[in-house]
The first five atom37 places (N, CA, C, CB, O) and aatype in JSON, in Angstrom:
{
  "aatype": [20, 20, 20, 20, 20, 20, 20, 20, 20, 20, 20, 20, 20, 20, 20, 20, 20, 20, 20, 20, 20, 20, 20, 20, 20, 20, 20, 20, 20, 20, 20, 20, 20, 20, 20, 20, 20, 20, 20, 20, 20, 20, 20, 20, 20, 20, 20, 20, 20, 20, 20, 20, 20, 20, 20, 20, 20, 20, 20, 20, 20, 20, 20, 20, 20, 20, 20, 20, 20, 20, 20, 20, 20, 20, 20, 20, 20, 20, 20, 20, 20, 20, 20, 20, 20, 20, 20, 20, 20],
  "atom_mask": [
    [1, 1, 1, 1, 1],
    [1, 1, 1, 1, 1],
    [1, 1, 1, 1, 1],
    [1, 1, 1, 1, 1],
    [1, 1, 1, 1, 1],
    [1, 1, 1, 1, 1],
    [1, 1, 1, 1, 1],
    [1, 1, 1, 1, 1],
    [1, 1, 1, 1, 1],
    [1, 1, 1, 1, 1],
    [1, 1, 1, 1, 1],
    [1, 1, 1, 1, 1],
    [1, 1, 1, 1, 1],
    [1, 1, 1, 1, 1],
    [1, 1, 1, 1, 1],
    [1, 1, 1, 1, 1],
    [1, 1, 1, 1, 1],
    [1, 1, 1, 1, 1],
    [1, 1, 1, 1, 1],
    [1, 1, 1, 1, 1],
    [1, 1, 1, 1, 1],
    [1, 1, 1, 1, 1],
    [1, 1, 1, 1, 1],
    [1, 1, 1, 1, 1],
    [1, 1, 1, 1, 1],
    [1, 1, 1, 1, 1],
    [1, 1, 1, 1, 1],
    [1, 1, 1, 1, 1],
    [1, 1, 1, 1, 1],
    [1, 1, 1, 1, 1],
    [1, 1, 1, 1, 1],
    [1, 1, 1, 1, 1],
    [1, 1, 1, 1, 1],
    [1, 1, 1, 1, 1],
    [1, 1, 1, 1, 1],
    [1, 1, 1, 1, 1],
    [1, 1, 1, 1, 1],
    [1, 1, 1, 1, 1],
    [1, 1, 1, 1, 1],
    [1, 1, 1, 1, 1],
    [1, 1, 1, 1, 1],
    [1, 1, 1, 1, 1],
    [1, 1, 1, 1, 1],
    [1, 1, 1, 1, 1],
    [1, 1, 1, 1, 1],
    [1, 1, 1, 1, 1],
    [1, 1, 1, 1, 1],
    [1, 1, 1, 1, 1],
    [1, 1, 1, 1, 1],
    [1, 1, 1, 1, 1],
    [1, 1, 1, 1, 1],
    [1, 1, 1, 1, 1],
    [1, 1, 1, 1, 1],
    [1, 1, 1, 1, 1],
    [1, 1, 1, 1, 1],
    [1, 1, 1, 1, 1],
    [1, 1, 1, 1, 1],
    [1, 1, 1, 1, 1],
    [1, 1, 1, 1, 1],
    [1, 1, 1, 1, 1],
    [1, 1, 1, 1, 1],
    [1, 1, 1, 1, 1],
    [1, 1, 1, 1, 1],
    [1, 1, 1, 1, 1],
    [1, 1, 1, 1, 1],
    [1, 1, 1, 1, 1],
    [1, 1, 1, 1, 1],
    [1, 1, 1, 1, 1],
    [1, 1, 1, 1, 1],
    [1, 1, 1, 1, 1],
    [1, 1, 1, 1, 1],
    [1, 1, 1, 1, 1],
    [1, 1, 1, 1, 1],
    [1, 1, 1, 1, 1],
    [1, 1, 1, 1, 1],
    [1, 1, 1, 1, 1],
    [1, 1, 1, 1, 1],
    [1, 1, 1, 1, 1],
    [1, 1, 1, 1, 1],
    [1, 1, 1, 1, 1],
    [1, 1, 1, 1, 1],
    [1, 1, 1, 1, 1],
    [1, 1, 1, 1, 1],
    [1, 1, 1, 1, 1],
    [1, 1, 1, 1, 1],
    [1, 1, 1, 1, 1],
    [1, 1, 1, 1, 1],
    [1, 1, 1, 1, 1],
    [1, 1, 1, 1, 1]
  ],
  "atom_positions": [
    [[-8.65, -15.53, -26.63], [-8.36, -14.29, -27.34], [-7.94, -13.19, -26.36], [-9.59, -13.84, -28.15], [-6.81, -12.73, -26.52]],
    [[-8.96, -12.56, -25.02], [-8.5, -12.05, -23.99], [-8.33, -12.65, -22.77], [-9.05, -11.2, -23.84], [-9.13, -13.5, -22.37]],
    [[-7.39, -12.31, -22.15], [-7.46, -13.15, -20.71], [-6.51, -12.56, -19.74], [-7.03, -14.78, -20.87], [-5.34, -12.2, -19.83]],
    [[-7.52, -12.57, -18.6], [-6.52, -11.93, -17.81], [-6.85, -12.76, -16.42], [-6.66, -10.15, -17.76], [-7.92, -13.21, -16.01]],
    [[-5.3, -12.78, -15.75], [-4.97, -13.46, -14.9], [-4.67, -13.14, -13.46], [-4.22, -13.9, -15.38], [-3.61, -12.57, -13.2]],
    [[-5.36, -13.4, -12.67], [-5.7, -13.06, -11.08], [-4.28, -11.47, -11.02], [-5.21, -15.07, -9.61], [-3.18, -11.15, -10.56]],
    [[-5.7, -10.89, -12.05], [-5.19, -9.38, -11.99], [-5.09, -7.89, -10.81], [-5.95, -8.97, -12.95], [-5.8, -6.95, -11.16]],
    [[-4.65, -7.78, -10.1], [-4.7, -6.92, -9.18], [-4.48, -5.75, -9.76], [-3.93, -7.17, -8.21], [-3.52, -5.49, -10.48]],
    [[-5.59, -4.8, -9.4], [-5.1, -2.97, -9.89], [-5.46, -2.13, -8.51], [-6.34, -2.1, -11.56], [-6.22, -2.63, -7.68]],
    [[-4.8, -0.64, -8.28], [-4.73, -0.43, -7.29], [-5.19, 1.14, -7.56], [-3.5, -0.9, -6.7], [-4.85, 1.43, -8.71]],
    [[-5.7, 2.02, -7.04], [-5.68, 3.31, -7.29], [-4.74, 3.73, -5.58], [-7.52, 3.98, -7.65], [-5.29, 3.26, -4.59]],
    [[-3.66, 4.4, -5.37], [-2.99, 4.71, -4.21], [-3.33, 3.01, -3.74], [-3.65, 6.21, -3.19], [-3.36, 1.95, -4.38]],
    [[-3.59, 3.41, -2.18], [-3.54, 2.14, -1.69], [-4.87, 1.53, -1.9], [-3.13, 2.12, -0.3], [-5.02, 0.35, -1.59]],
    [[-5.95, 2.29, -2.45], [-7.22, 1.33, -2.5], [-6.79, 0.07, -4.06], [-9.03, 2.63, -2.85], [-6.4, 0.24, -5.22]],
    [[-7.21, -1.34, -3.07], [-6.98, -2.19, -3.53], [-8.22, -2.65, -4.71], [-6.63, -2.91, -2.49], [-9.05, -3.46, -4.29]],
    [[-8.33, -2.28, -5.84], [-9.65, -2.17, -6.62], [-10.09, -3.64, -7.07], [-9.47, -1.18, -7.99], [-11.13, -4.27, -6.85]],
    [[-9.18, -3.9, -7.63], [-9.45, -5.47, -8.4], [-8.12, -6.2, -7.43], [-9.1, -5.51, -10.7], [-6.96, -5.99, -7.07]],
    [[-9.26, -7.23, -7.31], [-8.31, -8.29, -6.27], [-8.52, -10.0, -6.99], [-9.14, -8.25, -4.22], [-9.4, -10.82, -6.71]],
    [[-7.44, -10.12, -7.91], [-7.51, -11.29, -8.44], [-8.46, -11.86, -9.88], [-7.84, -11.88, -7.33], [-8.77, -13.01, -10.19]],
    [[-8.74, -10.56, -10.57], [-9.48, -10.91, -11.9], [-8.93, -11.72, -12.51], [-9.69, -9.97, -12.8], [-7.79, -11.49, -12.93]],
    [[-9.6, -13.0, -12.75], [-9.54, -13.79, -14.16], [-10.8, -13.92, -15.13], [-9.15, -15.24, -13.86], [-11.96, -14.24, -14.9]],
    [[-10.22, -13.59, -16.13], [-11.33, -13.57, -17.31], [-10.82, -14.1, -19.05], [-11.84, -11.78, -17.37], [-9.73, -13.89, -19.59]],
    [[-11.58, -14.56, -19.42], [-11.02, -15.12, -20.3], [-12.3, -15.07, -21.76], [-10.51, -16.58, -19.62], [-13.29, -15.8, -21.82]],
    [[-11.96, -14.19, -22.62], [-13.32, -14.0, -23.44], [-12.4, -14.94, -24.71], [-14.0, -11.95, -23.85], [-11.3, -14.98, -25.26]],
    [[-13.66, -15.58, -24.69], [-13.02, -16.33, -26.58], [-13.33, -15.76, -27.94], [-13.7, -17.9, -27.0], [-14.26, -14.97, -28.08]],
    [[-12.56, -16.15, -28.95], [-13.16, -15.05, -30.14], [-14.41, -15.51, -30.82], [-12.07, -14.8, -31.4], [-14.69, -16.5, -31.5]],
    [[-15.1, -14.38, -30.35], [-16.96, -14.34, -31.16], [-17.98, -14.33, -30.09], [-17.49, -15.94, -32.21], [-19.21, -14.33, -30.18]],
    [[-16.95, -14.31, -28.74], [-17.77, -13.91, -27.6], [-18.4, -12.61, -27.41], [-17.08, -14.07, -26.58], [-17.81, -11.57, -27.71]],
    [[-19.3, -12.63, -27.03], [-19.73, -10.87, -26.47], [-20.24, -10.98, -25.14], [-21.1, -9.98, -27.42], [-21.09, -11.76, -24.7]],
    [[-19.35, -9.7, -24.31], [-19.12, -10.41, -22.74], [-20.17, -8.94, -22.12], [-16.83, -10.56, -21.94], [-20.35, -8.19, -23.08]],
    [[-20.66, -8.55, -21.19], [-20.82, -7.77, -20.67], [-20.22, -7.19, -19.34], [-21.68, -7.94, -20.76], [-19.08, -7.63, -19.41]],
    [[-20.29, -6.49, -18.2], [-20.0, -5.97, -17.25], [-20.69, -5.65, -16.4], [-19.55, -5.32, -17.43], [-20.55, -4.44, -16.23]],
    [[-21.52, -6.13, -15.63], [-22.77, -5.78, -15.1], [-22.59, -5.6, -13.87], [-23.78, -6.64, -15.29], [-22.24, -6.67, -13.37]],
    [[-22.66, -4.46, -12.8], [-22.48, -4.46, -11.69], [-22.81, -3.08, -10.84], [-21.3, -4.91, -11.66], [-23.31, -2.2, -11.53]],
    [[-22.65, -2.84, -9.78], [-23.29, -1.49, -8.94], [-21.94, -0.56, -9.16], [-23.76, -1.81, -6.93], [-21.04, -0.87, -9.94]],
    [[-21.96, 0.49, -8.44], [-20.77, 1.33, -8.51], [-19.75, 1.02, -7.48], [-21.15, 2.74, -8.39], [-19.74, 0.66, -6.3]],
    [[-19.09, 1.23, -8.18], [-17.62, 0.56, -7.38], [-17.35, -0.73, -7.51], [-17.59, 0.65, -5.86], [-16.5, -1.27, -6.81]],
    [[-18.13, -1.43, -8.52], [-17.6, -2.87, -8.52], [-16.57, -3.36, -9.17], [-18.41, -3.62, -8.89], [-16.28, -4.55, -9.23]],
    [[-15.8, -2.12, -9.86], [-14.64, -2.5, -10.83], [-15.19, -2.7, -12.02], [-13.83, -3.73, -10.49], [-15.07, -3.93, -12.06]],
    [[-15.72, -2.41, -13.02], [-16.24, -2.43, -14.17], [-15.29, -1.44, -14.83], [-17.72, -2.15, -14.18], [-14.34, -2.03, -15.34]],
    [[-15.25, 0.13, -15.0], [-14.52, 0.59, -15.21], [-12.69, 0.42, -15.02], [-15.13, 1.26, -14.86], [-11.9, 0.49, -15.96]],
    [[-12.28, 0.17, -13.4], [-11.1, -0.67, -13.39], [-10.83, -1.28, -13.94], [-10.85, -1.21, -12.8], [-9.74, -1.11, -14.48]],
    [[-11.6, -2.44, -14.23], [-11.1, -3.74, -15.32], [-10.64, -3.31, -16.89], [-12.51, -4.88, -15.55], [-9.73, -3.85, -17.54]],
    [[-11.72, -1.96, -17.44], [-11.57, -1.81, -18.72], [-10.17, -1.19, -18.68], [-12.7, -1.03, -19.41], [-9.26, -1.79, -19.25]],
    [[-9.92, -0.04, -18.07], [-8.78, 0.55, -17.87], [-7.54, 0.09, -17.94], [-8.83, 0.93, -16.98], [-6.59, 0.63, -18.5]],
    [[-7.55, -1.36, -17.11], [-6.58, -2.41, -17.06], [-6.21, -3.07, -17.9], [-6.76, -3.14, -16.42], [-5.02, -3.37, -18.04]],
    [[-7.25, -3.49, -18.75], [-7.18, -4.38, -20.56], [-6.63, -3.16, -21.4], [-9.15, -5.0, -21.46], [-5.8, -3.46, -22.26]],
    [[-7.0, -1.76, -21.27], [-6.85, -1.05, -22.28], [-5.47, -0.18, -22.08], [-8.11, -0.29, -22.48], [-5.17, 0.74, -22.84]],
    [[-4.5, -0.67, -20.71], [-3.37, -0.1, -20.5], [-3.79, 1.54, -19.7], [-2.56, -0.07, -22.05], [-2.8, 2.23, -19.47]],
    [[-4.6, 1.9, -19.45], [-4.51, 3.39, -18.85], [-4.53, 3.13, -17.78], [-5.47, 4.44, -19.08], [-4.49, 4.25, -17.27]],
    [[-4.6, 2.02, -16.52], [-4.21, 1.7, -15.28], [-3.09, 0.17, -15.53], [-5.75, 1.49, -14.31], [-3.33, -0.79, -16.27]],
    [[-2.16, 0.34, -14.84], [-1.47, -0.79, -14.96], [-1.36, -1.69, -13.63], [-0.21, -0.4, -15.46], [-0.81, -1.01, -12.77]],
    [[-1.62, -2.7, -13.25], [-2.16, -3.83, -12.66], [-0.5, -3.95, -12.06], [-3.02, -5.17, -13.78], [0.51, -3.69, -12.72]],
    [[-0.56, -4.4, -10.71], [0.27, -4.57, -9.66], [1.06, -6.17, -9.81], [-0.67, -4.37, -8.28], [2.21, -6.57, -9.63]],
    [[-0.18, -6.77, -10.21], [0.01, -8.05, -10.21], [-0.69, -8.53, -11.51], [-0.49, -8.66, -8.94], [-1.47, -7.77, -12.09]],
    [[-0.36, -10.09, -12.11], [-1.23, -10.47, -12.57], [-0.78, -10.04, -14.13], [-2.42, -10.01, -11.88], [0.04, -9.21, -14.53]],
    [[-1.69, -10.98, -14.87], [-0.88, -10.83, -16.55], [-2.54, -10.82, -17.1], [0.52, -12.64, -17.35], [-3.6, -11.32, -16.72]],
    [[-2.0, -9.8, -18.4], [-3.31, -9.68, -19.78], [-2.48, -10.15, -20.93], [-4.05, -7.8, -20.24], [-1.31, -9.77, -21.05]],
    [[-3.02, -10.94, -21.74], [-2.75, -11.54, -22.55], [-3.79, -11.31, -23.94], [-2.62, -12.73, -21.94], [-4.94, -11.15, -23.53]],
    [[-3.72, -11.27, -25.04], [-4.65, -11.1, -25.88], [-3.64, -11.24, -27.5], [-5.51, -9.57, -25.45], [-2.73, -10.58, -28.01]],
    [[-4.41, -12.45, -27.84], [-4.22, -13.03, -29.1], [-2.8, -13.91, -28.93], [-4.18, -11.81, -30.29], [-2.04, -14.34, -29.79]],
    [[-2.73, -14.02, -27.34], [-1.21, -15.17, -27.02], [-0.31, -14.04, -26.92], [-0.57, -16.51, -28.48], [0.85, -14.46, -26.92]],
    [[-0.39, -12.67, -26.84], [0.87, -12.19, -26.61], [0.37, -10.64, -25.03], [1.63, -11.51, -28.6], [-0.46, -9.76, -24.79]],
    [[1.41, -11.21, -24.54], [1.2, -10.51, -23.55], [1.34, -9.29, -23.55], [1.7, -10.86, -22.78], [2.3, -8.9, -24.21]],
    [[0.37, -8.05, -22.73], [0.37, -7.04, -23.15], [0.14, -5.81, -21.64], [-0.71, -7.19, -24.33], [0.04, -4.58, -21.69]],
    [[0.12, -6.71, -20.41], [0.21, -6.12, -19.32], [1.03, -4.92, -19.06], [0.49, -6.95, -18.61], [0.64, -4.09, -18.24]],
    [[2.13, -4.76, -19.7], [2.84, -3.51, -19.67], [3.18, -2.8, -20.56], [3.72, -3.56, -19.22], [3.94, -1.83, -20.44]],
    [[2.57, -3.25, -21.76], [2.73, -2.09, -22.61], [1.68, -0.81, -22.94], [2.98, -2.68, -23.75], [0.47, -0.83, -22.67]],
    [[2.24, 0.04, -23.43], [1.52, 1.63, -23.52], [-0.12, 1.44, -23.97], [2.42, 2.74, -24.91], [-0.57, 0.32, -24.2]],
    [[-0.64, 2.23, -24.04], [-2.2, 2.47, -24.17], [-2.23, 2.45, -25.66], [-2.85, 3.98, -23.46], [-2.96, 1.77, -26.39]],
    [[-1.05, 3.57, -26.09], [-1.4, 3.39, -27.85], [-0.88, 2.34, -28.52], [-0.87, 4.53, -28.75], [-0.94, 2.24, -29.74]],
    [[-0.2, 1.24, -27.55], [0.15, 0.2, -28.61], [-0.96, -0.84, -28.62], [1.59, -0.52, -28.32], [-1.26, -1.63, -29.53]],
    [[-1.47, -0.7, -27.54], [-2.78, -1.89, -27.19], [-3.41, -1.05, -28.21], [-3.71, -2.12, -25.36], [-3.22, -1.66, -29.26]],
    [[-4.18, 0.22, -28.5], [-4.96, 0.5, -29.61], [-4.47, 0.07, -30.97], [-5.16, 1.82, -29.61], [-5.42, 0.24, -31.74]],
    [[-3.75, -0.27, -31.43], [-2.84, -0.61, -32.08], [-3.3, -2.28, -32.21], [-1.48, -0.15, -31.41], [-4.15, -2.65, -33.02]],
    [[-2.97, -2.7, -31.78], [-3.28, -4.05, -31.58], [-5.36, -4.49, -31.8], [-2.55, -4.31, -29.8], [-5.8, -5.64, -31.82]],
    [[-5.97, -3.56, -31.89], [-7.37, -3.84, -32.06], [-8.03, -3.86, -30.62], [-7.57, -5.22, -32.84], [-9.17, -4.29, -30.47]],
    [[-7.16, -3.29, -29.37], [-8.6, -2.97, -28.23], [-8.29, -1.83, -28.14], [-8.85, -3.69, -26.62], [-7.21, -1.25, -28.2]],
    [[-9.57, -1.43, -27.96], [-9.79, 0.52, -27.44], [-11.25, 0.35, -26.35], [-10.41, 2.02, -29.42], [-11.87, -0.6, -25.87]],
    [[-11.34, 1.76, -26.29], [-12.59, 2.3, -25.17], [-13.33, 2.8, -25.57], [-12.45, 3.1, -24.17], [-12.63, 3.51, -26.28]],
    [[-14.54, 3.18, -25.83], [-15.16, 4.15, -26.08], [-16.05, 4.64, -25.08], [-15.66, 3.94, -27.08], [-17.08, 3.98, -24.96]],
    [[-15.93, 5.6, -24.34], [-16.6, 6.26, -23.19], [-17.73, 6.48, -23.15], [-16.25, 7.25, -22.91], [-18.38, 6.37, -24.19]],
    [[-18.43, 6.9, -21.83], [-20.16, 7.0, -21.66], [-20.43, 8.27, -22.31], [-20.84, 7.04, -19.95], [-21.62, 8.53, -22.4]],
    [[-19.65, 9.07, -22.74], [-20.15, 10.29, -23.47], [-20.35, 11.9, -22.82], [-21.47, 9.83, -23.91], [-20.84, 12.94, -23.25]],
    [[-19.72, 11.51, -21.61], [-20.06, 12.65, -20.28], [-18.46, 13.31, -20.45], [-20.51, 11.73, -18.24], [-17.43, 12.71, -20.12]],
    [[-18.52, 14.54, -20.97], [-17.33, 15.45, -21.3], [-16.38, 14.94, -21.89], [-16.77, 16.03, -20.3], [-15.27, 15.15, -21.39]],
    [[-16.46, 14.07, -23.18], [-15.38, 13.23, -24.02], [-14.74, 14.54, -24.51], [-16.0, 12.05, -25.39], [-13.59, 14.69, -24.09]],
    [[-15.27, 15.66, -25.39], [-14.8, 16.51, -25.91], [-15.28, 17.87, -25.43], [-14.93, 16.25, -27.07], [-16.5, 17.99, -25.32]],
    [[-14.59, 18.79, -25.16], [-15.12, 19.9, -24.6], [-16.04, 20.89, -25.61], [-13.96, 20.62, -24.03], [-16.56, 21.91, -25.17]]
  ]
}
């Protein structure tokens, strides 16, 4: 259903995600578990189009979606919903 393929994302030159593959099936429920800076946030960013990946393909429901816009992936049934720390002023 999602999958992404030895995904590279970059902020300037820091090299963030180096080679994500992940692959969730439908009816999975996946988590993210990790310290700061481990790319948890990167990764979501990357599935949800608001960072776009150097390398490497996202795929979801068989159609690839690595370069398209943020509101078409919402569109398509993935979004974000944030930790709640200044969402709205």
């Amino acid at each position: 259903m999602l999958k992404m393929e030895n995904v590279h994302t970059y902020y300037d030159n820091i090299h963030a995600l180096k080679g994500i593959n992940l692959t969730i099936n439908k009816g999975e429920i996946v988590t993210l578990i990790g310290s700061n800076g481990a790319g948890k946030t990167t990764t979501l960013g990357t599935i949800t189009g608001l960072l776009k990946p150097k390398e490497g393909k996202i795929t979801y429901r068989d159609e690839e979606i690595t370069c398209i816009q943020p509101g078409a992936i919402v569109k398509k049934g993935i979004s974000l919903s944030p930790e709640g720390r200044e969402v709205f002023p």
